[in-house]
C-alpha positions in Angstrom: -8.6 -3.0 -9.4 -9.0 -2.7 -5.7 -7.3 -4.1 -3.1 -9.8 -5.9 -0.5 -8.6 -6.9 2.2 -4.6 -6.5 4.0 -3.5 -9.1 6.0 -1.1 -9.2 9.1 0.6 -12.3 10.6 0.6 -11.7 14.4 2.2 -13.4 17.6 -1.1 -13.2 20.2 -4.0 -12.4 17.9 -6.1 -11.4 21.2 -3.5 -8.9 22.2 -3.4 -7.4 18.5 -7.2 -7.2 18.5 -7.2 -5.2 21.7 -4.2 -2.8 20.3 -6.0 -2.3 16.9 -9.3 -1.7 18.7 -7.5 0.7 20.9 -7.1 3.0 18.0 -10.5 2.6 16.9 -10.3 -0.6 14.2 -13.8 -2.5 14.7 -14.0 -6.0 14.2 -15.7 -7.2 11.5 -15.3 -10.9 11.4 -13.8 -13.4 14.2 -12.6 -17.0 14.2 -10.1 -18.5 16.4 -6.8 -17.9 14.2 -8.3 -14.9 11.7 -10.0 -11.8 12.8 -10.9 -8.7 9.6 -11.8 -5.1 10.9 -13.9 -2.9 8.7 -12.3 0.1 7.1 -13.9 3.6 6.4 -14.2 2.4 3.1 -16.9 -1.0 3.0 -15.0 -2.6 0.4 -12.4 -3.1 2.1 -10.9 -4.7 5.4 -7.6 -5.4 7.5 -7.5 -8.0 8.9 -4.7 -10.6 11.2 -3.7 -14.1 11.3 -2.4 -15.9 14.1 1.4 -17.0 13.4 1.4 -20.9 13.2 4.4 -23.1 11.6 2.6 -22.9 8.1 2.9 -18.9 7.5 5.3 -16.5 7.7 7.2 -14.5 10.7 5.1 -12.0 12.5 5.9 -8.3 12.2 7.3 -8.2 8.9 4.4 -6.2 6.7 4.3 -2.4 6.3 0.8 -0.8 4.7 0.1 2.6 4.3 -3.4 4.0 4.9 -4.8 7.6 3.8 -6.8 9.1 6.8 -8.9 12.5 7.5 -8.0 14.3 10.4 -4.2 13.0 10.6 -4.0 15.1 14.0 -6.8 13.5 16.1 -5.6 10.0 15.2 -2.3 10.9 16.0 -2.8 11.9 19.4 -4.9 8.8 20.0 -2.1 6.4 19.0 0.2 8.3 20.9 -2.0 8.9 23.9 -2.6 5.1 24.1 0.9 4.0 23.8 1.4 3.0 19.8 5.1 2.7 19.3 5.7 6.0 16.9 8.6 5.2 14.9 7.7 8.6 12.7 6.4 11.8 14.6 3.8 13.9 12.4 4.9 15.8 10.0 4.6 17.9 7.1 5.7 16.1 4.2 5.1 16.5 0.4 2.4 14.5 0.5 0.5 15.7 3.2 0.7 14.9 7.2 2.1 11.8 7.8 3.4 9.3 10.9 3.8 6.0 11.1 3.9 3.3 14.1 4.4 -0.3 15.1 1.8 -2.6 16.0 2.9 -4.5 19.3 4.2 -7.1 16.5 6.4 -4.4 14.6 4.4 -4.4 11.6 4.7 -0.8 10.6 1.4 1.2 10.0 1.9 4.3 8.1 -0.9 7.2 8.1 -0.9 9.6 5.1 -3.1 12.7 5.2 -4.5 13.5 1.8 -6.6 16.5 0.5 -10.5 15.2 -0.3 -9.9 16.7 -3.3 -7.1 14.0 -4.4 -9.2 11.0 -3.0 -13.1 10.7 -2.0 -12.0 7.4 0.5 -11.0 8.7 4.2 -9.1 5.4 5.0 -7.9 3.5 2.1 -5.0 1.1 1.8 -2.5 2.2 -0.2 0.5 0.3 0.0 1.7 -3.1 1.5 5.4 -4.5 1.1 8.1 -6.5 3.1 10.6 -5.0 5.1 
């Protein structure tokens, strides 16, 4: 089984696009209240969804993706202003960091060896704080 897509619930869904863009996400699909970005990995996408009445609170979701080159996307999430709520660092899995999206939903980034996994971004985890 693979997960396909990962959903967000957002406050301003423009403002979110231009934050995930910012760190290199490219949109995939857009309608007014839902807009997917396309992953390293074709299969799958990320995507948000404009809070309304009907769904649940914005900035609530955590999900874990594995990414080459933990480093350079680092720096670019820190060099554009991504709330870092875990520096890089060595861990036993690998490099790893994690940040808030400018609704707190935590995004965390997990270096893995090609060896252990032929996808360079792949989802890996989602949960509820």
């Amino acid at each position: 089984m693979i997960i396909r897509s990962v959903t967000f619930i957002v406050n301003d869904i423009q403002k979110s696009v231009s934050f995930y863009e910012k760190i290199g996400f490219k949109v995939l699909e857009n309608s007014d209240d839902r807009i997917c970005f396309q992953l390293d990995n074709k299969d799958q996408q990320f995507c948000i969804l404009q809070k309304n009445d009907d769904n649940y609170q914005a900035g609530q979701q955590i999900c874990s993706f594995f990414k080459s080159n933990v480093d350079g996307f680092f720096e670019k999430c820190r060099l554009m202003g991504a709330p870092l709520e875990k520096v890089l660092d060595d861990s036993p899995d690998g490099r790893t960091f994690a940040f808030r999206d400018i609704d707190g939903n935590k995004i965390e980034i997990m270096e893995t060896p090609l060896a252990e996994s032929s996808k360079t971004l792949e989802e890996v985890e989602v949960r509820q704080d």
